[in-house]
VOTOR-41652 format. One record per atom (N, C-alpha, C): residue number from 1; residue in three letters; x, y, z. Coordinates in steps of 0.1 Angstrom, whole numbers, plus 5000, padded with zeros to 4 digits. Last residue first. Layout:
BEGIN
- NUM Ala X Y Z
...
END
This chain:
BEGIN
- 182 Unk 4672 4995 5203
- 182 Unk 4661 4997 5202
- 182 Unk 4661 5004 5217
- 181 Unk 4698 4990 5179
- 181 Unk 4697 4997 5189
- 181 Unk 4680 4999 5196
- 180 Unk 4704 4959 5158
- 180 Unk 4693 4967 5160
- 180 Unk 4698 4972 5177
- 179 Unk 4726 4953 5133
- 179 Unk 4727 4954 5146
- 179 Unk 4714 4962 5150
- 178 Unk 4723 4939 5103
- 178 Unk 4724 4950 5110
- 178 Unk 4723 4946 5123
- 177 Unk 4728 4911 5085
- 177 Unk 4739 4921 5090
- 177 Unk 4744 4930 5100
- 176 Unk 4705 4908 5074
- 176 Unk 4709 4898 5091
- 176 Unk 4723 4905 5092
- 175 Unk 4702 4915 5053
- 175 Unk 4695 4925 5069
- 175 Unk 4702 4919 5076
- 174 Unk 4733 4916 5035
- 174 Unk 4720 4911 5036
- 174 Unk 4718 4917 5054
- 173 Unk 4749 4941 5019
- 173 Unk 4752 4927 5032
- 173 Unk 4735 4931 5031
- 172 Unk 4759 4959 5008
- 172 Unk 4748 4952 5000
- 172 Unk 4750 4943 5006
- 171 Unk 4770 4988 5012
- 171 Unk 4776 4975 5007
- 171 Unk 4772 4965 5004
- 170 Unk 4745 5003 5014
- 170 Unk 4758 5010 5004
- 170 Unk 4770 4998 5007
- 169 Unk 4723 4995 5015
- 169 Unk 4723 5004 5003
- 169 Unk 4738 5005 5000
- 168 Unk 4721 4964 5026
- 168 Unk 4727 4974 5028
- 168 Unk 4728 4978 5017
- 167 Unk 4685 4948 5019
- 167 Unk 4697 4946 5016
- 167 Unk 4706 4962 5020
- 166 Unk 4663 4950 5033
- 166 Unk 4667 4937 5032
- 166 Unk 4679 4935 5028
- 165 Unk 4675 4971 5065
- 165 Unk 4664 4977 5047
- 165 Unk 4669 4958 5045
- 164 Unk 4657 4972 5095
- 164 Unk 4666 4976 5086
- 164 Unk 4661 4970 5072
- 163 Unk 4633 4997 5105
- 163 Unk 4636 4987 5104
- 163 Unk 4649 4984 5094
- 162 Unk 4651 5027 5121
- 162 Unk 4637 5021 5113
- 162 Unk 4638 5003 5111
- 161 Unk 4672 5041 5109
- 161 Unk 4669 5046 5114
- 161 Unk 4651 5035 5113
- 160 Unk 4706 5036 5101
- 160 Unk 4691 5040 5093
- 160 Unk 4683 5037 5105
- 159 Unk 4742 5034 5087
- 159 Unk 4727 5035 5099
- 159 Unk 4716 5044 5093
- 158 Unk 4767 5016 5078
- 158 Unk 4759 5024 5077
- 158 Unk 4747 5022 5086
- 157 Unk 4793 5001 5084
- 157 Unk 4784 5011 5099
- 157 Unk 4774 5022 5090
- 156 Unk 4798 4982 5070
- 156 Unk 4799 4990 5064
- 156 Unk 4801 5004 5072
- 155 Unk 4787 4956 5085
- 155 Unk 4801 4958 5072
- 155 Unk 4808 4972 5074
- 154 Unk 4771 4955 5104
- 154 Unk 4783 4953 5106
- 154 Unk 4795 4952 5101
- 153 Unk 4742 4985 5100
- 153 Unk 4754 4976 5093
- 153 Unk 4765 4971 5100
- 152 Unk 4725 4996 5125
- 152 Unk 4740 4994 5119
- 152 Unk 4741 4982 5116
- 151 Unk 4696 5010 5131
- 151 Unk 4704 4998 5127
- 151 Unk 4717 5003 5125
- 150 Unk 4673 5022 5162
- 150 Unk 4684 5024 5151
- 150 Unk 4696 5014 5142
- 149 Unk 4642 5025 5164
- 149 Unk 4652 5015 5164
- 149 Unk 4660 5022 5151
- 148 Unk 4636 5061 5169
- 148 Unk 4629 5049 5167
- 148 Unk 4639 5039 5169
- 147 Unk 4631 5092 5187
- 147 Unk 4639 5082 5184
- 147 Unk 4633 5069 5181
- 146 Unk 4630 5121 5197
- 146 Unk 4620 5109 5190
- 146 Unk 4621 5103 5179
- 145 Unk 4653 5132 5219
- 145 Unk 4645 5132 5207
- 145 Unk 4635 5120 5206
- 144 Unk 4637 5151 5250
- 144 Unk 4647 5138 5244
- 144 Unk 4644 5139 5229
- 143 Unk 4630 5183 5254
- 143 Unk 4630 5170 5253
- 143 Unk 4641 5165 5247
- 142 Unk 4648 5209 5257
- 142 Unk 4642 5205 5268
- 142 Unk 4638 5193 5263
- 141 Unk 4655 5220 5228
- 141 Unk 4641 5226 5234
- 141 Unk 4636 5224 5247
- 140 Unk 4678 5208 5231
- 140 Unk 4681 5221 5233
- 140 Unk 4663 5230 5231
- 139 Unk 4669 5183 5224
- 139 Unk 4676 5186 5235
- 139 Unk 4676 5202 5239
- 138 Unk 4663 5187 5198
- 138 Unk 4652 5182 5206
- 138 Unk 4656 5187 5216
- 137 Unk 4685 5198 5183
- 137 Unk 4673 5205 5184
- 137 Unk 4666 5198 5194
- 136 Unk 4700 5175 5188
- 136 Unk 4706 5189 5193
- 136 Unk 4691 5198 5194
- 135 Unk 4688 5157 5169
- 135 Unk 4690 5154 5188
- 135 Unk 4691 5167 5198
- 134 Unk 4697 5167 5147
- 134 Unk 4680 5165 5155
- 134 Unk 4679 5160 5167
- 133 Unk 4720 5167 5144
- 133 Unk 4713 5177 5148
- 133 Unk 4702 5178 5152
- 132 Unk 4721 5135 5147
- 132 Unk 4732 5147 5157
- 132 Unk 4727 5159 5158
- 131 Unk 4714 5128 5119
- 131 Unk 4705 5123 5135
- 131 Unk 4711 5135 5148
- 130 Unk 4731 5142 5106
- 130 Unk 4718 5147 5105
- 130 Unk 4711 5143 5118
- 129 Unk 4756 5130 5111
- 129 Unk 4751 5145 5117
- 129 Unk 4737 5148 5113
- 128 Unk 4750 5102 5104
- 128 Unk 4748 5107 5119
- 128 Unk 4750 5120 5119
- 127 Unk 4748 5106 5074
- 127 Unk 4733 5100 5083
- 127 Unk 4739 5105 5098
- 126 Unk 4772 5111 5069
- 126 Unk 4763 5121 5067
- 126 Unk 4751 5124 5079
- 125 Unk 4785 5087 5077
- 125 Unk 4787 5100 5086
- 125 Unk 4778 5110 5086
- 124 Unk 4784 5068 5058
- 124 Unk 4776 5066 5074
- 124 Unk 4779 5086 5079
- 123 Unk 4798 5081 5033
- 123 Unk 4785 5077 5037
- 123 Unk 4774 5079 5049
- 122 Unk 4824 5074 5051
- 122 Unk 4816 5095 5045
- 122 Unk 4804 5093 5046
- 121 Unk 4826 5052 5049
- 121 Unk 4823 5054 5063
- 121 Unk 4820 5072 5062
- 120 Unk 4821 5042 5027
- 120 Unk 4817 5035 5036
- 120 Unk 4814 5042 5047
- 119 Unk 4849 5053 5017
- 119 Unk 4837 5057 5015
- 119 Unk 4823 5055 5023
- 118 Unk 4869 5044 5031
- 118 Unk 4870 5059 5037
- 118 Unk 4855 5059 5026
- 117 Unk 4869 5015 5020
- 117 Unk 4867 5021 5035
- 117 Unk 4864 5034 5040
- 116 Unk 4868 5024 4991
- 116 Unk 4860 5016 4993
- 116 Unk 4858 5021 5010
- 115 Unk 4896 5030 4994
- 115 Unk 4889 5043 4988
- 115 Unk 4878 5036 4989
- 114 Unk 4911 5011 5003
- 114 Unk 4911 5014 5010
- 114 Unk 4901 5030 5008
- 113 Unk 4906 4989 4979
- 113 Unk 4903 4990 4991
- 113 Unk 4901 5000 4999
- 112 Unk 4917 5007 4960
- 112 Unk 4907 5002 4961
- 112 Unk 4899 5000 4974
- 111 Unk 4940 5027 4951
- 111 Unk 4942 5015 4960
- 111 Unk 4925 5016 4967
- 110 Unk 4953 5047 4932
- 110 Unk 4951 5033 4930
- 110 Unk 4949 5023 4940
- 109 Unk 4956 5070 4939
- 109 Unk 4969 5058 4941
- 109 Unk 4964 5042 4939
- 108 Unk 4935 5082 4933
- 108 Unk 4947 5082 4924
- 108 Unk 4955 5076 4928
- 107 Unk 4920 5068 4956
- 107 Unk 4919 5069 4942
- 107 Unk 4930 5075 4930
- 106 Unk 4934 5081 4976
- 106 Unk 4931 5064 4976
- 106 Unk 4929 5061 4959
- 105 Unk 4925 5107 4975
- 105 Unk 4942 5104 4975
- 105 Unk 4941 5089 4969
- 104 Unk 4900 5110 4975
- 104 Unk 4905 5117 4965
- 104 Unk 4922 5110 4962
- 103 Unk 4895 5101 5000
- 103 Unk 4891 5088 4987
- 103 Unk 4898 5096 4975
- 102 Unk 4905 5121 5019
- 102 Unk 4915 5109 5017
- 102 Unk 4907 5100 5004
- 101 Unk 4889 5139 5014
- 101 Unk 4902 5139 5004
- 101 Unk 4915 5129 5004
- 100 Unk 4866 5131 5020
- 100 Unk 4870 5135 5003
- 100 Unk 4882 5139 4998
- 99 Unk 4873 5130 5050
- 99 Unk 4864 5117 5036
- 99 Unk 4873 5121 5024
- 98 Unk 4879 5155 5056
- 98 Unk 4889 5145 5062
- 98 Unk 4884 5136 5048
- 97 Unk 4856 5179 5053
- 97 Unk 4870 5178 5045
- 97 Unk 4880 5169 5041
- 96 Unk 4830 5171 5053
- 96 Unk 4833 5181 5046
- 96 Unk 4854 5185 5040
- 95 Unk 4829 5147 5070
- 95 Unk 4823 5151 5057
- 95 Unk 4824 5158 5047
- 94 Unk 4847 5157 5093
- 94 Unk 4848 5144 5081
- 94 Unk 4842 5144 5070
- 93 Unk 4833 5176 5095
- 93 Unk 4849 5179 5095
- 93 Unk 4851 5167 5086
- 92 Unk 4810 5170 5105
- 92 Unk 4808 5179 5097
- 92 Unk 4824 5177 5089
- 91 Unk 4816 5152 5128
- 91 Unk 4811 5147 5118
- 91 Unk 4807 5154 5106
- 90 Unk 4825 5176 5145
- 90 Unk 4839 5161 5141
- 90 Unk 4826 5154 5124
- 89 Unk 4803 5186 5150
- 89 Unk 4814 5195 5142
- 89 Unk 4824 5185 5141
- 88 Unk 4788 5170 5164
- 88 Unk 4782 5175 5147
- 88 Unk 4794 5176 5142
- 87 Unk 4802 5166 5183
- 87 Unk 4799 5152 5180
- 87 Unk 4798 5160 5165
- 86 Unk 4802 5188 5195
- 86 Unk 4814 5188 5195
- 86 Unk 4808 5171 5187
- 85 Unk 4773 5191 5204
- 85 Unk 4783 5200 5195
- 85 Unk 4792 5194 5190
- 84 Unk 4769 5172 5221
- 84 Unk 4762 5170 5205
- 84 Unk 4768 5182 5197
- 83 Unk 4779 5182 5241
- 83 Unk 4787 5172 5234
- 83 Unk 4777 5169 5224
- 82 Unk 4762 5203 5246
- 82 Unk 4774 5209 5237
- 82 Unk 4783 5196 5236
- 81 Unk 4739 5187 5255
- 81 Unk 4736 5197 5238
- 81 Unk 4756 5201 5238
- 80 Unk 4747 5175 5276
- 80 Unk 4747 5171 5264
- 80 Unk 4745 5176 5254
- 79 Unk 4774 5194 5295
- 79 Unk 4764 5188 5292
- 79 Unk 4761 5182 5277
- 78 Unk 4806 5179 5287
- 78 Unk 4799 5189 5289
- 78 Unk 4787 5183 5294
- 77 Unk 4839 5175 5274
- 77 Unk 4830 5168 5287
- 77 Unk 4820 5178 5292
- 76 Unk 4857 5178 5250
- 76 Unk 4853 5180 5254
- 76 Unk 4839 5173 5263
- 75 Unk 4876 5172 5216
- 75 Unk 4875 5167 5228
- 75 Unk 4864 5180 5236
- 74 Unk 4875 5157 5184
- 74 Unk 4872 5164 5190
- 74 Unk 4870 5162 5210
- 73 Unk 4903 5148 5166
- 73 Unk 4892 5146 5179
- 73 Unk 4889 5157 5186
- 72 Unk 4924 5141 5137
- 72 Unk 4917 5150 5142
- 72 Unk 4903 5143 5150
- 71 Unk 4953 5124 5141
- 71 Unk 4941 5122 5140
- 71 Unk 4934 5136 5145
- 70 Unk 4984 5109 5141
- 70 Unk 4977 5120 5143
- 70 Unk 4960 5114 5132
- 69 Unk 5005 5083 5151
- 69 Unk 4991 5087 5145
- 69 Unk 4983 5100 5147
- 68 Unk 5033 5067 5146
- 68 Unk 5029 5078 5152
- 68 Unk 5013 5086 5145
- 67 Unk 5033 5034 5148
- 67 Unk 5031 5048 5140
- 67 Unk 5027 5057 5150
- 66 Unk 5050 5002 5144
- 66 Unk 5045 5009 5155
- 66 Unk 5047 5026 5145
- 65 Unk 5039 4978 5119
- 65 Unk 5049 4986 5126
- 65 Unk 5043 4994 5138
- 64 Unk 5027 4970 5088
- 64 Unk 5024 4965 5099
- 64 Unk 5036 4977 5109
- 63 Unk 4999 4966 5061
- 63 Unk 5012 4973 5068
- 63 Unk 5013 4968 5085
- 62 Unk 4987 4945 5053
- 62 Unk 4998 4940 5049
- 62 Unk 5005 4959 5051
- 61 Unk 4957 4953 5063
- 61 Unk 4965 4941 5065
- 61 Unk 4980 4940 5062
- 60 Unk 4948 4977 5060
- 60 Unk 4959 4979 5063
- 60 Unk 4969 4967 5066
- 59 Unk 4916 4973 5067
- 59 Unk 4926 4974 5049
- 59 Unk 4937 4977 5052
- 58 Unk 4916 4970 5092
- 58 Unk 4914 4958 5079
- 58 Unk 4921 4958 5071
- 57 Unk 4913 4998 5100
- 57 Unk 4925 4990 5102
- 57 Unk 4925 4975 5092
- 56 Unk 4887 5003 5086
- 56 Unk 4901 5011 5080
- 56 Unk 4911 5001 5087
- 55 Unk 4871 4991 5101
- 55 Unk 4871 4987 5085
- 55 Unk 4888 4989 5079
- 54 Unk 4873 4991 5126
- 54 Unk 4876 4980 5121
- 54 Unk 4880 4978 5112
- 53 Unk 4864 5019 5118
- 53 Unk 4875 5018 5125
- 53 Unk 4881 5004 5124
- 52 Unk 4836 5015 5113
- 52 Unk 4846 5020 5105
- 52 Unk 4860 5016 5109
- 51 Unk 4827 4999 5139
- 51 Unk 4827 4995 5122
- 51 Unk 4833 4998 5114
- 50 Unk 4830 5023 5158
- 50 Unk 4839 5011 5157
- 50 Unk 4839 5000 5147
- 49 Unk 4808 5036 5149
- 49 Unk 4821 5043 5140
- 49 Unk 4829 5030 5144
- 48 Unk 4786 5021 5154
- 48 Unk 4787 5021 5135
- 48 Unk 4806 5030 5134
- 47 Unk 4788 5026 5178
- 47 Unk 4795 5011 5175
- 47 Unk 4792 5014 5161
- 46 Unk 4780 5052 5178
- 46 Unk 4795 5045 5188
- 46 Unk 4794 5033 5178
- 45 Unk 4754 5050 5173
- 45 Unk 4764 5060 5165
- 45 Unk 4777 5056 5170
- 44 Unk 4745 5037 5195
- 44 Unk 4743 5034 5182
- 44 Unk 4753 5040 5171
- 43 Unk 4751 5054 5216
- 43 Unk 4754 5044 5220
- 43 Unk 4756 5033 5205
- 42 Unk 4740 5082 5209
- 42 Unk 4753 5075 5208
- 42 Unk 4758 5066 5211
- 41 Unk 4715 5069 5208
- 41 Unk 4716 5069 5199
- 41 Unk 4731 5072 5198
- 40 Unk 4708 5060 5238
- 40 Unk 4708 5053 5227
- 40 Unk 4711 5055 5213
- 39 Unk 4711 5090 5247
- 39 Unk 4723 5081 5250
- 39 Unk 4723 5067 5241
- 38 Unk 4688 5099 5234
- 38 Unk 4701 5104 5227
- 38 Unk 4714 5097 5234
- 37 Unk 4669 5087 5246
- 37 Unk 4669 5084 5236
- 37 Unk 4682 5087 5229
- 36 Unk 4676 5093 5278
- 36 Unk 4675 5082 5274
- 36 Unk 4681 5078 5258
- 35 Unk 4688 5119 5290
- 35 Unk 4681 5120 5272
- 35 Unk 4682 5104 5272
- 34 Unk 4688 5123 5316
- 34 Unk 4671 5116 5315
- 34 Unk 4671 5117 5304
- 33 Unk 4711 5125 5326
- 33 Unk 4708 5135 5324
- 33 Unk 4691 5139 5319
- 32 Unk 4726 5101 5323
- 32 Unk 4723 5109 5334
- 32 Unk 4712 5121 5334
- 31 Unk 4720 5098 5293
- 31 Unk 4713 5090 5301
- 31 Unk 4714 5097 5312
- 30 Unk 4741 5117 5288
- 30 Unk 4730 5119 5279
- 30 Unk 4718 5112 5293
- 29 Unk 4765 5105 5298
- 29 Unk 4759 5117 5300
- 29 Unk 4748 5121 5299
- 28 Unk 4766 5079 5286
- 28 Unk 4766 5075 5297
- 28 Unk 4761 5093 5301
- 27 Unk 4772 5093 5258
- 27 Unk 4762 5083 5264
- 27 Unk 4754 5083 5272
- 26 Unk 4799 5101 5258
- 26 Unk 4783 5108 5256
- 26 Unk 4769 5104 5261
- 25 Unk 4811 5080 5263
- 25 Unk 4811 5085 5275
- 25 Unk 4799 5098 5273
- 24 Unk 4805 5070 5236
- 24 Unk 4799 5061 5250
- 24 Unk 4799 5069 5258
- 23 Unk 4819 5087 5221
- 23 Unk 4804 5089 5220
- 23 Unk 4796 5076 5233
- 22 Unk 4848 5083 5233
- 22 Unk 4835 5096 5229
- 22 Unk 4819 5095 5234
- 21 Unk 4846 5057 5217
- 21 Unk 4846 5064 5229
- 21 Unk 4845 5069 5231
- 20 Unk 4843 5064 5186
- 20 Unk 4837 5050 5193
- 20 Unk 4834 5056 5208
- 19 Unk 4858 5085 5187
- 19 Unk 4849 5089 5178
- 19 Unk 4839 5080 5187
- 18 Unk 4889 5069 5186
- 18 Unk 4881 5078 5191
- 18 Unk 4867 5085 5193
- 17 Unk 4880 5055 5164
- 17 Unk 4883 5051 5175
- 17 Unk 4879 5059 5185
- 16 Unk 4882 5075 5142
- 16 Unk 4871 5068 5146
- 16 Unk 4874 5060 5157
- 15 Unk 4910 5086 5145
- 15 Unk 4898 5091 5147
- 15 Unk 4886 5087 5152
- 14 Unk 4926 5064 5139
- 14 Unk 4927 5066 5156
- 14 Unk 4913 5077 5155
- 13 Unk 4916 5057 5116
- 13 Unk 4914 5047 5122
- 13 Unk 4916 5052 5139
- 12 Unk 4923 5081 5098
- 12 Unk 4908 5076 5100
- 12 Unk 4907 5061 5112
- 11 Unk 4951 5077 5105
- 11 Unk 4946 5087 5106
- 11 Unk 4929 5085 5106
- 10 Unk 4957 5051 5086
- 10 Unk 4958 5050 5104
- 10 Unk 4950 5066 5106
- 9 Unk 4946 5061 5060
- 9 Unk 4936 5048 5064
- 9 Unk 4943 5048 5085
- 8 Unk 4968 5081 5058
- 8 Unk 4950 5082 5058
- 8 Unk 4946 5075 5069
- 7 Unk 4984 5060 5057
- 7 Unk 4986 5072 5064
- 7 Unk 4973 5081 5069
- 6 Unk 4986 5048 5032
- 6 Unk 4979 5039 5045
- 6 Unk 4984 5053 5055
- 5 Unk 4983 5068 5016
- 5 Unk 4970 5061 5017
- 5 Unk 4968 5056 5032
- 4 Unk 5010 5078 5012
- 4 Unk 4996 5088 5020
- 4 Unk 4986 5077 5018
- 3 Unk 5026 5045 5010
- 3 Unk 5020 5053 5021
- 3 Unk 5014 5066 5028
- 2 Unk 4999 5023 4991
- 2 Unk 5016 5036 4987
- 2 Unk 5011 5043 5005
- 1 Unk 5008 4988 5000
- 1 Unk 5000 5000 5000
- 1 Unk 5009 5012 5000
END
């Protein structure tokens, strides 16, 4: 693998790790705090990024060594509307700049896989800042949101919101794939 790729692929991998954690200790806030529904939904949104994070270390099978990994994380221990801040603006960041320019790199270097991983997971990302703001709005009126069963894909961490679909839209694993948050 040429290495701005696999440089990317560890760079998206201590992120979303992070990202995994984070959002439990959001969680565990959210629920103190009586947002039941928004601690289930980063509790949901946690394990679709440790999907990613699986995904990107995967494709790195045939690098191997000790790295020094920079990663952009968002940190901060708040109440829960300003860790659904600090959740939007990591998931805006990826969307808007980290994704498209590591598939932009992956792709001229020719390396498939790993422009397949950092898509998979732009994808998933969209879907959680939109769920991220509408939590933000519910919360920041005083209710929980209204929240239904949330799925994740085990391939891909794409999430949807509802029953899951028969086949993943964006890797095409059959339902028995998804993980239901209910």
């Amino acid at each position: 693998m040429k290495e701005m790729t696999a440089g990317n692929l560890r760079s998206a991998f201590g992120g979303e790790s992070q990202a995994h954690m984070r959002y439990l200790i959001y969680a565990d806030k959210a629920k103190e705090e009586g947002f039941n529904n928004v601690s289930r939904l980063f509790t949901a949104i946690s394990d679709a990024e440790r999907v990613h994070a699986t995904h990107h270390f995967k494709t790195m099978a045939d690098v191997s060594g000790a790295f020094l990994v920079p990663s952009m994380a968002g940190f901060g221990y708040s109440a829960t509307s300003a860790n659904l801040d600090i959740a939007i603006g990591g998931e805006s960041f990826e969307i808007n700049e980290m994704y498209p320019s590591y598939i932009a790199v992956a792709k001229d270097q020719e390396e498939g896989s790993a422009e397949e991983s950092f898509r998979y997971s732009y994808l998933s990302e969209k879907i959680h800042l939109k769920m991220f703001q509408k939590a933000k709005e519910a919360v920041d009126s005083g209710k929980d949101v209204d929240l239904g069963v949330v799925q994740i894909c085990q391939e891909c961490g794409y999430t949807k919101e509802g029953d899951a679909p028969a086949q993943c839209p964006v890797c095409k694993k059959p339902k028995e794939w998804f993980k239901a948050f209910a």
